[in-house]
CHARMM-style PDB file with segment names, atoms N, HN, CA, C and O in Angstrom:
ATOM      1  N   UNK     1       0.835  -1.178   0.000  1.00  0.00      PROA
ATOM      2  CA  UNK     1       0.000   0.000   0.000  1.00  0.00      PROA
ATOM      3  C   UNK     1       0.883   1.247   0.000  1.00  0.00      PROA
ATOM      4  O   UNK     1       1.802   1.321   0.816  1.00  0.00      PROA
ATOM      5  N   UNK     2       0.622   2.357  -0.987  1.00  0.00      PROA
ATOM      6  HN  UNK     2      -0.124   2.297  -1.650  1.00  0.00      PROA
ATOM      7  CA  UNK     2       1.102   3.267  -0.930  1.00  0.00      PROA
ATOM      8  C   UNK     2       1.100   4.482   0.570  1.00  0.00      PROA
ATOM      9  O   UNK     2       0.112   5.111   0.946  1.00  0.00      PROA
ATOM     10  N   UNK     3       2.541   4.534   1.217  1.00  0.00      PROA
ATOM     11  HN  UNK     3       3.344   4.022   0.911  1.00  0.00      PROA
ATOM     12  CA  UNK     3       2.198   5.488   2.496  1.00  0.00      PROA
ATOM     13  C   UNK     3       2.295   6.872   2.771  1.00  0.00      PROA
ATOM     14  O   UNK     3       1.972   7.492   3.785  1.00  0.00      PROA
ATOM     15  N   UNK     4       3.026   7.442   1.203  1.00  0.00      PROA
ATOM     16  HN  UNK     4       3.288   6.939   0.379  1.00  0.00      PROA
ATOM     17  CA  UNK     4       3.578   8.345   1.256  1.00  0.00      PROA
ATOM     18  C   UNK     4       2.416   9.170   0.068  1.00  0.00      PROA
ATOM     19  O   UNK     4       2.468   9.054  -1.157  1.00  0.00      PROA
ATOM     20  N   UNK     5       1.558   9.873   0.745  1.00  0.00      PROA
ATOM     21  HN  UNK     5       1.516   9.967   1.740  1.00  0.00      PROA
ATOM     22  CA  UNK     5       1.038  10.516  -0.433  1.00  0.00      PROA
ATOM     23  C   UNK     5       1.018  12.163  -0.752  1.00  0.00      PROA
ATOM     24  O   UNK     5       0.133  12.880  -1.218  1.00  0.00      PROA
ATOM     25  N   UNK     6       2.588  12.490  -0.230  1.00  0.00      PROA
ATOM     26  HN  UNK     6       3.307  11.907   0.148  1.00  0.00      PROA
ATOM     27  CA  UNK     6       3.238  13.749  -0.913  1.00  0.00      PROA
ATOM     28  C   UNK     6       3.643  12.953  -2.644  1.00  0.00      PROA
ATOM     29  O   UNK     6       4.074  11.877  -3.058  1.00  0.00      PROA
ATOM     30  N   UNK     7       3.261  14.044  -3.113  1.00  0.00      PROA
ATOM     31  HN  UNK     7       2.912  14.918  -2.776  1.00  0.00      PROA
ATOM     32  CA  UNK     7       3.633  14.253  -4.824  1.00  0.00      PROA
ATOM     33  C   UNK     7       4.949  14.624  -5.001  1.00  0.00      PROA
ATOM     34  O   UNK     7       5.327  15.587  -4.334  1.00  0.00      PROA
ATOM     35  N   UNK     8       6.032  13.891  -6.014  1.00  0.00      PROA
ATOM     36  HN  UNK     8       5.725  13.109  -6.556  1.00  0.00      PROA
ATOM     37  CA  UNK     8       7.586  14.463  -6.339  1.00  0.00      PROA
ATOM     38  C   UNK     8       7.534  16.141  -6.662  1.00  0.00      PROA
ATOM     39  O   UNK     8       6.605  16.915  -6.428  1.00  0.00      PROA
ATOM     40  N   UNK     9       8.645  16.380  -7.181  1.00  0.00      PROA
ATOM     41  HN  UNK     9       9.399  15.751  -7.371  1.00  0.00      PROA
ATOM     42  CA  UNK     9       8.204  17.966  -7.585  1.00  0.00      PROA
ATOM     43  C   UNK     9       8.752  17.449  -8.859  1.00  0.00      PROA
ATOM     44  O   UNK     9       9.520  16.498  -8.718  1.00  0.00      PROA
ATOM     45  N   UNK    10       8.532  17.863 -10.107  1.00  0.00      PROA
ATOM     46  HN  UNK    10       7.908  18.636 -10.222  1.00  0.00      PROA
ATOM     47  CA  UNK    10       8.308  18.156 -11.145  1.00  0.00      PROA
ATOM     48  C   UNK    10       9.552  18.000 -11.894  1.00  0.00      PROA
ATOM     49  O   UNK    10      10.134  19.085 -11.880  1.00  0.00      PROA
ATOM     50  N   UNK    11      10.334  16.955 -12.662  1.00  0.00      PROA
ATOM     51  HN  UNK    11       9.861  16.074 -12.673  1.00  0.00      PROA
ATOM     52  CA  UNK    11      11.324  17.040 -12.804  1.00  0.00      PROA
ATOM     53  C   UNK    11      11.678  17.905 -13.966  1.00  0.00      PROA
ATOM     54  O   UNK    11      12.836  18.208 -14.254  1.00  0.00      PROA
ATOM     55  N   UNK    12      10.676  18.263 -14.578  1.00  0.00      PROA
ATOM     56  HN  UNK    12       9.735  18.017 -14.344  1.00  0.00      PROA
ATOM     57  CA  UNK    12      11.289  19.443 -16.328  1.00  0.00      PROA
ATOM     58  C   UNK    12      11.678  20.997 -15.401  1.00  0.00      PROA
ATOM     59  O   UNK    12      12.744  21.610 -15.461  1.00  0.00      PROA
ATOM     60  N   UNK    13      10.225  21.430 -14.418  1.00  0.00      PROA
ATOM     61  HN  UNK    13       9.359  20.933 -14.370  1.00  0.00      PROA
ATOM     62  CA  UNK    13      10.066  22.689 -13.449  1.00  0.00      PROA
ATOM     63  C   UNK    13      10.433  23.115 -12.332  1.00  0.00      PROA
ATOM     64  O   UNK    13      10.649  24.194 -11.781  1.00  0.00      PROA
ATOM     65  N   UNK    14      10.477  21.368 -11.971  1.00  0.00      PROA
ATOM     66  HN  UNK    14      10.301  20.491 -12.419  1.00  0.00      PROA
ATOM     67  CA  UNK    14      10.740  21.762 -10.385  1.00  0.00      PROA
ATOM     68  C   UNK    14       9.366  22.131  -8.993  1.00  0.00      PROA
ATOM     69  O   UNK    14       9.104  22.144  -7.791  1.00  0.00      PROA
ATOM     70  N   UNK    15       9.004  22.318 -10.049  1.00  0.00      PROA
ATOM     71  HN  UNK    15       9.217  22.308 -11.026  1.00  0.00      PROA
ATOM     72  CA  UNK    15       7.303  22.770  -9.068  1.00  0.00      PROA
ATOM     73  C   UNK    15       6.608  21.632  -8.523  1.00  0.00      PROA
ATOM     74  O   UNK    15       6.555  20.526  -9.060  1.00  0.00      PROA
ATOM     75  N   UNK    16       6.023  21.993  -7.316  1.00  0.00      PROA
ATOM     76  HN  UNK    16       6.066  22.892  -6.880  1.00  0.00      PROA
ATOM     77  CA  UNK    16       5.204  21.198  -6.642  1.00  0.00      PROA
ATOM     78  C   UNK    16       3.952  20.998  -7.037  1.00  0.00      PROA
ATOM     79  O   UNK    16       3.041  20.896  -6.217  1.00  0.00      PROA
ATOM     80  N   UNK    17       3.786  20.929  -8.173  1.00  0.00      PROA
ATOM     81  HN  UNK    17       4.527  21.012  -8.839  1.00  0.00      PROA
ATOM     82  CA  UNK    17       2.384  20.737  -8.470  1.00  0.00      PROA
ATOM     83  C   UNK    17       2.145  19.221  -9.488  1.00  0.00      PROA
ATOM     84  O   UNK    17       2.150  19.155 -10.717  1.00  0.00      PROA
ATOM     85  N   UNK    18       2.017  18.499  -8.839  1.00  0.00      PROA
ATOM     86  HN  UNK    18       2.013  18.553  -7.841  1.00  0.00      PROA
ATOM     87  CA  UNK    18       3.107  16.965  -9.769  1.00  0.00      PROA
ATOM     88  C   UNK    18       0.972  16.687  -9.171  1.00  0.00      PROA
ATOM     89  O   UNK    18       0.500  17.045  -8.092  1.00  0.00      PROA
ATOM     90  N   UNK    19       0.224  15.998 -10.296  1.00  0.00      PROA
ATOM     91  HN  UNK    19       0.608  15.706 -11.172  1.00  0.00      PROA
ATOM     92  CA  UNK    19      -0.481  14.567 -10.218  1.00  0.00      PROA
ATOM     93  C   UNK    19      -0.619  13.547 -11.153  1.00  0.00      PROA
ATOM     94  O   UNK    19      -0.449  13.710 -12.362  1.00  0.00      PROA
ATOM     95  N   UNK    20      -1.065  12.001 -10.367  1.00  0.00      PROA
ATOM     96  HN  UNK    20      -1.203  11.868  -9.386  1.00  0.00      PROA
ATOM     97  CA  UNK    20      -0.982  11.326 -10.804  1.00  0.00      PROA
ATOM     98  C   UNK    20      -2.135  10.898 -11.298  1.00  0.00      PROA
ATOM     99  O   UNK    20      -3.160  10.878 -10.617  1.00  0.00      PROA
ATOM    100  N   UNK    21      -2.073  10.445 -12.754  1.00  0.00      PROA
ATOM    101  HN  UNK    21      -1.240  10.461 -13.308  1.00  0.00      PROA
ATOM    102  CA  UNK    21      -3.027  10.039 -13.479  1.00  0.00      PROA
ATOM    103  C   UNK    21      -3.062   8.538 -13.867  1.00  0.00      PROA
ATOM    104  O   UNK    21      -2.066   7.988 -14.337  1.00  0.00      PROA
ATOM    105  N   UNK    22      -4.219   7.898 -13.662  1.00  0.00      PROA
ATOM    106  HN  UNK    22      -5.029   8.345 -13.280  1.00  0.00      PROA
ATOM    107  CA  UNK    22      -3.908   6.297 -13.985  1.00  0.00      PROA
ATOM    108  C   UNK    22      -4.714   6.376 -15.000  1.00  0.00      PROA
ATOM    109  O   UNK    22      -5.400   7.385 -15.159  1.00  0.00      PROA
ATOM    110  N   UNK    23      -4.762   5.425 -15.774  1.00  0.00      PROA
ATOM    111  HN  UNK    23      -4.204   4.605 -15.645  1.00  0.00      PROA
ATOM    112  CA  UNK    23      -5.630   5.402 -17.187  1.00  0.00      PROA
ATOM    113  C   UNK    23      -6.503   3.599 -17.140  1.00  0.00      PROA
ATOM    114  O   UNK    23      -7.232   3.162 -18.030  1.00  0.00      PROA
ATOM    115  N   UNK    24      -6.267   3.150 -16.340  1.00  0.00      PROA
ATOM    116  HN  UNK    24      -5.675   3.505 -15.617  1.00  0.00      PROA
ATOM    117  CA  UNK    24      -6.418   1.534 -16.038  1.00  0.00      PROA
ATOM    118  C   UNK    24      -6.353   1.060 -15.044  1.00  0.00      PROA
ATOM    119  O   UNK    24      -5.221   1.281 -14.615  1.00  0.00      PROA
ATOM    120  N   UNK    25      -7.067   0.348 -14.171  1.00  0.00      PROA
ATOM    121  HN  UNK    25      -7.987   0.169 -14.519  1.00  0.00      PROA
ATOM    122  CA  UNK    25      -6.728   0.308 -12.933  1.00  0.00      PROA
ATOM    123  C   UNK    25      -6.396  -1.446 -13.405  1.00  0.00      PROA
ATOM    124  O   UNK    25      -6.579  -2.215 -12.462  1.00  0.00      PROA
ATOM    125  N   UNK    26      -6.086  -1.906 -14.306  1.00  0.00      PROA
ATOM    126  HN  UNK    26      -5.937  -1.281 -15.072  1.00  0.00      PROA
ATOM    127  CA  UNK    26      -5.791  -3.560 -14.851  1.00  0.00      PROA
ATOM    128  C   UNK    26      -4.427  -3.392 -15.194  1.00  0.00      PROA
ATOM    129  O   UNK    26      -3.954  -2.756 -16.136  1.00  0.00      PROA
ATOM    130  N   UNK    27      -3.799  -4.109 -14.223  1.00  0.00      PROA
ATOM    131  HN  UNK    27      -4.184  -4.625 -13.458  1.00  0.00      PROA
ATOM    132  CA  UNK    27      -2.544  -3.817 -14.425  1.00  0.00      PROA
ATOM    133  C   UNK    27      -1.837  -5.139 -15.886  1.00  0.00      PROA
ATOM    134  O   UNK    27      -2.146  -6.282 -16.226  1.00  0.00      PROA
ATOM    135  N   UNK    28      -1.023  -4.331 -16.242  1.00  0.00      PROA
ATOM    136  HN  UNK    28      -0.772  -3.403 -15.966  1.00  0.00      PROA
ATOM    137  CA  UNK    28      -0.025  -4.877 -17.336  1.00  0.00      PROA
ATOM    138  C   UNK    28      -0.888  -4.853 -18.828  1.00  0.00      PROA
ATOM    139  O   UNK    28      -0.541  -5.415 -19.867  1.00  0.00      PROA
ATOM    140  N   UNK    29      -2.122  -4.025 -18.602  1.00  0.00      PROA
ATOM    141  HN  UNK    29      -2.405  -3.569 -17.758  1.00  0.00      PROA
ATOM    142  CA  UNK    29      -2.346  -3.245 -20.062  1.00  0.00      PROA
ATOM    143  C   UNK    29      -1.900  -2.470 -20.560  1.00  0.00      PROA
ATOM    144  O   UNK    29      -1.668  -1.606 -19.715  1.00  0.00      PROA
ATOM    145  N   UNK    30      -1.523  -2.103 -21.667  1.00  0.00      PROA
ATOM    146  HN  UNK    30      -1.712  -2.806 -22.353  1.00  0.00      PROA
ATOM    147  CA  UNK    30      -0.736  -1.158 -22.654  1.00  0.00      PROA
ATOM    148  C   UNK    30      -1.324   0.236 -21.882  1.00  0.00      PROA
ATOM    149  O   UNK    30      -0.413   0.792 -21.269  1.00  0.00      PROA
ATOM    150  N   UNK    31      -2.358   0.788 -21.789  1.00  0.00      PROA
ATOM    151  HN  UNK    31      -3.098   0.336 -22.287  1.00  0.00      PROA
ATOM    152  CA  UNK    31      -2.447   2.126 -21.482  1.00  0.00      PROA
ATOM    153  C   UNK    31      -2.306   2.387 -19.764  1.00  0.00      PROA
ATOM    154  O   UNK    31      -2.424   3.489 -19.229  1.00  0.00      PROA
ATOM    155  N   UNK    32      -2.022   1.082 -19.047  1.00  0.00      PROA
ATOM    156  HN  UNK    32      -1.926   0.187 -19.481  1.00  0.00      PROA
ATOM    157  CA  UNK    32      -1.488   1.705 -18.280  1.00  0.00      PROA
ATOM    158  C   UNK    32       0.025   1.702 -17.682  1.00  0.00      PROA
ATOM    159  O   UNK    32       0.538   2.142 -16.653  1.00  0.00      PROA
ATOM    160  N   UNK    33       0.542   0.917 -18.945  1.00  0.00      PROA
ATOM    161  HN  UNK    33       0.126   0.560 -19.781  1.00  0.00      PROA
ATOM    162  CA  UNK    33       2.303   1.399 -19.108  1.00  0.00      PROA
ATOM    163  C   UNK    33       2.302   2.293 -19.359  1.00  0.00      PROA
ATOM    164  O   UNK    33       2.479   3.099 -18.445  1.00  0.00      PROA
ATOM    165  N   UNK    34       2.083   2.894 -20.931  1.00  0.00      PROA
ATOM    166  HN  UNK    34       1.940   2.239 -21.673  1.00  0.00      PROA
ATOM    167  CA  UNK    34       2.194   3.829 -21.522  1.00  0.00      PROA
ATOM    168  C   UNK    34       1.837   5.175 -21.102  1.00  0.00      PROA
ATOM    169  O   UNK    34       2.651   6.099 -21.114  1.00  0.00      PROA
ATOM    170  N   UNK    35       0.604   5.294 -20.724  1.00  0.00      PROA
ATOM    171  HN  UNK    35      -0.056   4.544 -20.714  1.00  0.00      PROA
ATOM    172  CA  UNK    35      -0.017   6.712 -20.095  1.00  0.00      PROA
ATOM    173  C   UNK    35      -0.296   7.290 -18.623  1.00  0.00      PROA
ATOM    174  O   UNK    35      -0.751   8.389 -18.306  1.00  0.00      PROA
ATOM    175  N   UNK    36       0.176   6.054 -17.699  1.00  0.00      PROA
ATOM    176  HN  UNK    36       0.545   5.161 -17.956  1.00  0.00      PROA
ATOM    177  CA  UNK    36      -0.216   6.009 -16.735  1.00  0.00      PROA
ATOM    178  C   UNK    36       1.166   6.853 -15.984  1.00  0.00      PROA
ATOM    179  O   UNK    36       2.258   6.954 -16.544  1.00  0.00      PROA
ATOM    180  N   UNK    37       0.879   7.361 -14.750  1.00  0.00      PROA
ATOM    181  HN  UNK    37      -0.009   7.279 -14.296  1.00  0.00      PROA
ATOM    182  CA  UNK    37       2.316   8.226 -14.460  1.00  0.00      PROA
ATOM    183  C   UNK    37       1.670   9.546 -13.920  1.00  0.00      PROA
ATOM    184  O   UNK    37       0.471   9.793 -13.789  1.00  0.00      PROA
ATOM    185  N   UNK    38       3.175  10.640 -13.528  1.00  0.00      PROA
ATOM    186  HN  UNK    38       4.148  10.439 -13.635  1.00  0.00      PROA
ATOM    187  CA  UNK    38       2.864  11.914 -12.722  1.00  0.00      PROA
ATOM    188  C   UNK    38       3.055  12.464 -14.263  1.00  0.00      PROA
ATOM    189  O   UNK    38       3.667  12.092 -15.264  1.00  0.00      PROA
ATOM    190  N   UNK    39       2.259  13.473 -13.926  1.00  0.00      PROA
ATOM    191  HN  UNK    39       1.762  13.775 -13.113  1.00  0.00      PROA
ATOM    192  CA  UNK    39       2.447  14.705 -14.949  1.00  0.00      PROA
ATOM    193  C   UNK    39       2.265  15.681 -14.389  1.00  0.00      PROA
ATOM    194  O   UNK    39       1.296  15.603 -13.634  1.00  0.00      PROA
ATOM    195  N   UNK    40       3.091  17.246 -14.398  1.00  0.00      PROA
ATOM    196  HN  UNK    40       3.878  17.309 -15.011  1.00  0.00      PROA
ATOM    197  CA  UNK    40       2.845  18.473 -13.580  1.00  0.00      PROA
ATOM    198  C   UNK    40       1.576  19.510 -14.279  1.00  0.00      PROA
ATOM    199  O   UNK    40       1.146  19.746 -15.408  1.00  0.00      PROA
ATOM    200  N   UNK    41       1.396  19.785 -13.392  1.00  0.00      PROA
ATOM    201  HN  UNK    41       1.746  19.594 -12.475  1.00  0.00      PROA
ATOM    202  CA  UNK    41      -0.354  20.515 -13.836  1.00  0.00      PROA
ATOM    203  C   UNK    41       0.339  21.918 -13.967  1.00  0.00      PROA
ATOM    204  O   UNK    41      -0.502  22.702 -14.407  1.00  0.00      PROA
ATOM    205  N   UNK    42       1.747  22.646 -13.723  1.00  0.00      PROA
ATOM    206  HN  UNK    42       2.430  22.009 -13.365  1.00  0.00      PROA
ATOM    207  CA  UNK    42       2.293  23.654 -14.400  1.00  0.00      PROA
ATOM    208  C   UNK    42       2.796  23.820 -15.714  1.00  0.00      PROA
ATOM    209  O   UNK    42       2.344  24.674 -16.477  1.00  0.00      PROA
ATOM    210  N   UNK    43       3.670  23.078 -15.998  1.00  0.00      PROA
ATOM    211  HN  UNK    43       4.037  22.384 -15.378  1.00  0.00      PROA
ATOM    212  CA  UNK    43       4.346  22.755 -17.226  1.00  0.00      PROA
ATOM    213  C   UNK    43       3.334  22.256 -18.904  1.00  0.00      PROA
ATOM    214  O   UNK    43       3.221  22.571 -20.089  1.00  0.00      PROA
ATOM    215  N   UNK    44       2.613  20.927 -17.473  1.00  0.00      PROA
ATOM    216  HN  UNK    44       2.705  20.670 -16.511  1.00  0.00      PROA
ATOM    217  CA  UNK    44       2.270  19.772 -18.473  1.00  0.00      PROA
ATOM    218  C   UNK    44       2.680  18.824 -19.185  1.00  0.00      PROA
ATOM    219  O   UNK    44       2.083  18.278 -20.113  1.00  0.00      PROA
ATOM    220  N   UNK    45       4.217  18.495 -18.570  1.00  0.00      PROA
ATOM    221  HN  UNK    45       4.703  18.938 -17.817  1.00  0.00      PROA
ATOM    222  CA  UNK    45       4.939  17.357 -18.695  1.00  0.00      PROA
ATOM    223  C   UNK    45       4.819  16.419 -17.922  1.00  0.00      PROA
ATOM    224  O   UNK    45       4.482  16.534 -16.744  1.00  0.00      PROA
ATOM    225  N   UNK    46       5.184  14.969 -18.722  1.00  0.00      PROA
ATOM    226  HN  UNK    46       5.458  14.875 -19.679  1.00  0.00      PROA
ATOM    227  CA  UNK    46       4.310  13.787 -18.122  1.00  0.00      PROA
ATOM    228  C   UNK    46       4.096  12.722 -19.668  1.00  0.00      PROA
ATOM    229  O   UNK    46       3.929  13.088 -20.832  1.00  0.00      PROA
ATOM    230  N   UNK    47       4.173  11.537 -19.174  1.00  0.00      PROA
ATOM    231  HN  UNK    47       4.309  11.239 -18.229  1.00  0.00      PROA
ATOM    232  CA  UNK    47       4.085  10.952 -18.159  1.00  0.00      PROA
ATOM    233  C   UNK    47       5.568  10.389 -17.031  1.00  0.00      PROA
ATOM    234  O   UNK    47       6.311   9.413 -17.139  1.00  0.00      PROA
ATOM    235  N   UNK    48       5.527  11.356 -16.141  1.00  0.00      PROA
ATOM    236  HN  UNK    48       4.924  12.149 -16.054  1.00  0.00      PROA
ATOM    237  CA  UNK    48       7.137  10.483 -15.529  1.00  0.00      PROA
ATOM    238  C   UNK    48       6.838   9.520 -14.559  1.00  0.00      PROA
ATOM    239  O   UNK    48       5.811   9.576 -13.883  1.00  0.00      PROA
ATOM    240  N   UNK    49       7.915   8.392 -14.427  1.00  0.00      PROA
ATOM    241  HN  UNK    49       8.749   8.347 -14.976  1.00  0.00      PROA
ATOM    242  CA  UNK    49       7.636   7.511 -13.464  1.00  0.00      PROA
ATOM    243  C   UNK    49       8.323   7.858 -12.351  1.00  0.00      PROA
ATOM    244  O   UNK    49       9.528   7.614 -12.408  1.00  0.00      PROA
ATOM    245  N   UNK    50       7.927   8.344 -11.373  1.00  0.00      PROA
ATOM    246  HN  UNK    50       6.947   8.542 -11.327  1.00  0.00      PROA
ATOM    247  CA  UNK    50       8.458   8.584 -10.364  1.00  0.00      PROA
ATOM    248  C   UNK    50       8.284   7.847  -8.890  1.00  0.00      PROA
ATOM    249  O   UNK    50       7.466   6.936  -8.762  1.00  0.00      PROA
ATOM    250  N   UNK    51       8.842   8.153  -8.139  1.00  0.00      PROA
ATOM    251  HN  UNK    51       9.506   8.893  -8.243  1.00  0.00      PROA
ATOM    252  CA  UNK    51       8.909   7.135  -6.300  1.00  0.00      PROA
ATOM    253  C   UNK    51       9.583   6.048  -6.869  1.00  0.00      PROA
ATOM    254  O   UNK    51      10.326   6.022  -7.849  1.00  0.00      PROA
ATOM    255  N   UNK    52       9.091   4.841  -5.852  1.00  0.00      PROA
ATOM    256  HN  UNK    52       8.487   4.863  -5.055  1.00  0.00      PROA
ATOM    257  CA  UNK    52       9.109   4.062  -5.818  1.00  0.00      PROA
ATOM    258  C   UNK    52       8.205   2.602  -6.039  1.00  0.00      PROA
ATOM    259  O   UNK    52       8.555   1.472  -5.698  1.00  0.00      PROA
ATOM    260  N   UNK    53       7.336   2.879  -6.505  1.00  0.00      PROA
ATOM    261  HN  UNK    53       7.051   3.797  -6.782  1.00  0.00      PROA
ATOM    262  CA  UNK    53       5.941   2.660  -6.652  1.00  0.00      PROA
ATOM    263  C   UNK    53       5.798   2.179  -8.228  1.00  0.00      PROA
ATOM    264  O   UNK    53       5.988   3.047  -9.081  1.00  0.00      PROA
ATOM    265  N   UNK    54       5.514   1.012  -8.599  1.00  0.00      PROA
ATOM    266  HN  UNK    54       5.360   0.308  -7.906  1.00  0.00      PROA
ATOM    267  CA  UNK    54       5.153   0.660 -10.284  1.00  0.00      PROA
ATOM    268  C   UNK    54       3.789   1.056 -10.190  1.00  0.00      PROA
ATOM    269  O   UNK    54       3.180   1.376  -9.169  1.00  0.00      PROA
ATOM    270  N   UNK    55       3.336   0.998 -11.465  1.00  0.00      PROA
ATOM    271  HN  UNK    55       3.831   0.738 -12.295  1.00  0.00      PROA
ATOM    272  CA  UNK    55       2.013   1.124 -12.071  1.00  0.00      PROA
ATOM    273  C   UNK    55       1.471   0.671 -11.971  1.00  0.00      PROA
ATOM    274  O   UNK    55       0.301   1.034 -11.854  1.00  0.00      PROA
ATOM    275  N   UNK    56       1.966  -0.805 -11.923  1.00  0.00      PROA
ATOM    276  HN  UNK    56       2.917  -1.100 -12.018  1.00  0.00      PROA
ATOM    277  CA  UNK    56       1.018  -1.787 -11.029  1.00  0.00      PROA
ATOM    278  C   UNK    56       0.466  -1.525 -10.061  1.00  0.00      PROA
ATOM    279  O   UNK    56      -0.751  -1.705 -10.041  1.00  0.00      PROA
ATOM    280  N   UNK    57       1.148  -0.992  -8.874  1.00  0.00      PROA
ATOM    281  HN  UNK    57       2.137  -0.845  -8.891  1.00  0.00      PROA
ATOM    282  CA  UNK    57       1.215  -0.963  -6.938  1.00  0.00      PROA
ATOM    283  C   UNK    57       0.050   0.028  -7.165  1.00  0.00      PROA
ATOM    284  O   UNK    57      -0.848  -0.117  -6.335  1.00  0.00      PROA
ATOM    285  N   UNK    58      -0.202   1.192  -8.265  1.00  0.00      PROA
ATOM    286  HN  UNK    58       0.527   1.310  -8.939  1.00  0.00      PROA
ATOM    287  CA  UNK    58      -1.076   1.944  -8.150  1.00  0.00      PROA
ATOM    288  C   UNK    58      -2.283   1.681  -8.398  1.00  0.00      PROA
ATOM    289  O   UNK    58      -3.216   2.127  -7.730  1.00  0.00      PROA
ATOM    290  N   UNK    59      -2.403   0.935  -9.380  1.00  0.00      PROA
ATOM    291  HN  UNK    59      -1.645   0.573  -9.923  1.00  0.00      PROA
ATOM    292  CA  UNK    59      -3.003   0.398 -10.139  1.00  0.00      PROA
ATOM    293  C   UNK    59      -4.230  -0.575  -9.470  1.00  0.00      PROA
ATOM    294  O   UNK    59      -5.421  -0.568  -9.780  1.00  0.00      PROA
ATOM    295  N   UNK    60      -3.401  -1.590  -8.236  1.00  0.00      PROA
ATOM    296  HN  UNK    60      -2.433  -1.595  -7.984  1.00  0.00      PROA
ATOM    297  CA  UNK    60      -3.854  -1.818  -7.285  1.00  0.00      PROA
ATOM    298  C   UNK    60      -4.085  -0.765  -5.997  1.00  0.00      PROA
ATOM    299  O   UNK    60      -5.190  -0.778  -5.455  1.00  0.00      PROA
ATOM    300  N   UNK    61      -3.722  -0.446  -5.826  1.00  0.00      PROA
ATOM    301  HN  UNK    61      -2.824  -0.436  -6.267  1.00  0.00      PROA
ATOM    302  CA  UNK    61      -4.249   0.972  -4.504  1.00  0.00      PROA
ATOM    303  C   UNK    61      -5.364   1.347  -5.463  1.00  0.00      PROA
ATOM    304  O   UNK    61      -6.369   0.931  -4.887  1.00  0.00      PROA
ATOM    305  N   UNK    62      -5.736   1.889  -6.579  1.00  0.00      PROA
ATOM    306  HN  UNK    62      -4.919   2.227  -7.047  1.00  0.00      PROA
ATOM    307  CA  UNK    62      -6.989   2.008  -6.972  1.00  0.00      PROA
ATOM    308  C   UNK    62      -8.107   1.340  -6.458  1.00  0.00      PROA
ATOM    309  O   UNK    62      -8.948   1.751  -5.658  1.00  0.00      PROA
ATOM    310  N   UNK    63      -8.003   0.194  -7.049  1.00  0.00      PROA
ATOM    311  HN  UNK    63      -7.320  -0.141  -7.698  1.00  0.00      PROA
ATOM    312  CA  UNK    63      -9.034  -0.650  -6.853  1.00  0.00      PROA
ATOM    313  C   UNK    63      -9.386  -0.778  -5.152  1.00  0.00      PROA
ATOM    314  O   UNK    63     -10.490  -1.024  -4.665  1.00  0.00      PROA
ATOM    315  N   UNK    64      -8.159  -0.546  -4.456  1.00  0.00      PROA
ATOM    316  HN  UNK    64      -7.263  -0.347  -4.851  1.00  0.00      PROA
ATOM    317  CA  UNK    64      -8.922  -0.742  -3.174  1.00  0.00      PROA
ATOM    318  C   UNK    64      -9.182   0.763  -2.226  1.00  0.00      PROA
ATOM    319  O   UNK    64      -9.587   0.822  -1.065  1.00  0.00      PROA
ATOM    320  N   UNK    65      -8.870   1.717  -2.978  1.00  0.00      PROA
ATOM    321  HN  UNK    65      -8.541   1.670  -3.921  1.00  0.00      PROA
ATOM    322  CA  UNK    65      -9.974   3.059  -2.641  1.00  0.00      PROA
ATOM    323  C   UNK    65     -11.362   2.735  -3.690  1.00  0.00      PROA
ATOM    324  O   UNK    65     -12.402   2.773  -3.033  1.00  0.00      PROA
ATOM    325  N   UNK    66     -11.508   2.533  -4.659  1.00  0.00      PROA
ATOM    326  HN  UNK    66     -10.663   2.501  -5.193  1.00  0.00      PROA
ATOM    327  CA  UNK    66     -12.588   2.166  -4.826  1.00  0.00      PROA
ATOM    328  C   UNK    66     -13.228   1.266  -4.592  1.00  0.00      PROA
ATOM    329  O   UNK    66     -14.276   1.214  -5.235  1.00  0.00      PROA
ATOM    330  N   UNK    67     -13.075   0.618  -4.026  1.00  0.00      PROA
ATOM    331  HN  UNK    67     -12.223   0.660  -3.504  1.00  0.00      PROA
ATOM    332  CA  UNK    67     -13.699  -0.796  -3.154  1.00  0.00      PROA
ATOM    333  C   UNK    67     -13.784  -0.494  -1.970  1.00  0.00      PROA
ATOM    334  O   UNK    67     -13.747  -1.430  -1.170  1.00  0.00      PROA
ATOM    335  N   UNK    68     -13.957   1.202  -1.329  1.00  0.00      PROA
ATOM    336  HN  UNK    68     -13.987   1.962  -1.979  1.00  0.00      PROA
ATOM    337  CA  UNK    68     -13.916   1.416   0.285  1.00  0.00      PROA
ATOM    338  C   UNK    68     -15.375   2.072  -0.021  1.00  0.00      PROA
ATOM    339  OT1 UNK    68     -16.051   2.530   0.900  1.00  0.00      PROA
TER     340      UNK     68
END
């Protein structure tokens, strides 16, 4: 389970304004390799993979905030 839910800062800006967008909550589908990730809501760069955390791990933490 994800514990840390401060956002990176922005690696093109630097800014703290980093969210994460999932596109799939089924992990090891193409759109949620591909599109899934932080992108900064200043810039608008994205998709970066950032933490420590795969797409998967999120992917699953989805499903179980939506299953609360």
């Amino acid at each position: 389970m994800i514990k840390n839910w401060s956002p990176p800062p922005c690696p093109s800006c630097g800014a703290e304004e980093m969210e994460h967008k999932l596109f799939t909550v089924i992990p090891n589908q193409e759109k949620l390799r591909l599109n899934s990730g932080w992108y900064c809501i200043m810039c608008k760069c994205g998709p970066y993979k950032l933490g420590n955390f795969s797409e998967s791990d999120a992917a699953q933490f989805s499903l179980i905030l939506l299953n609360k």
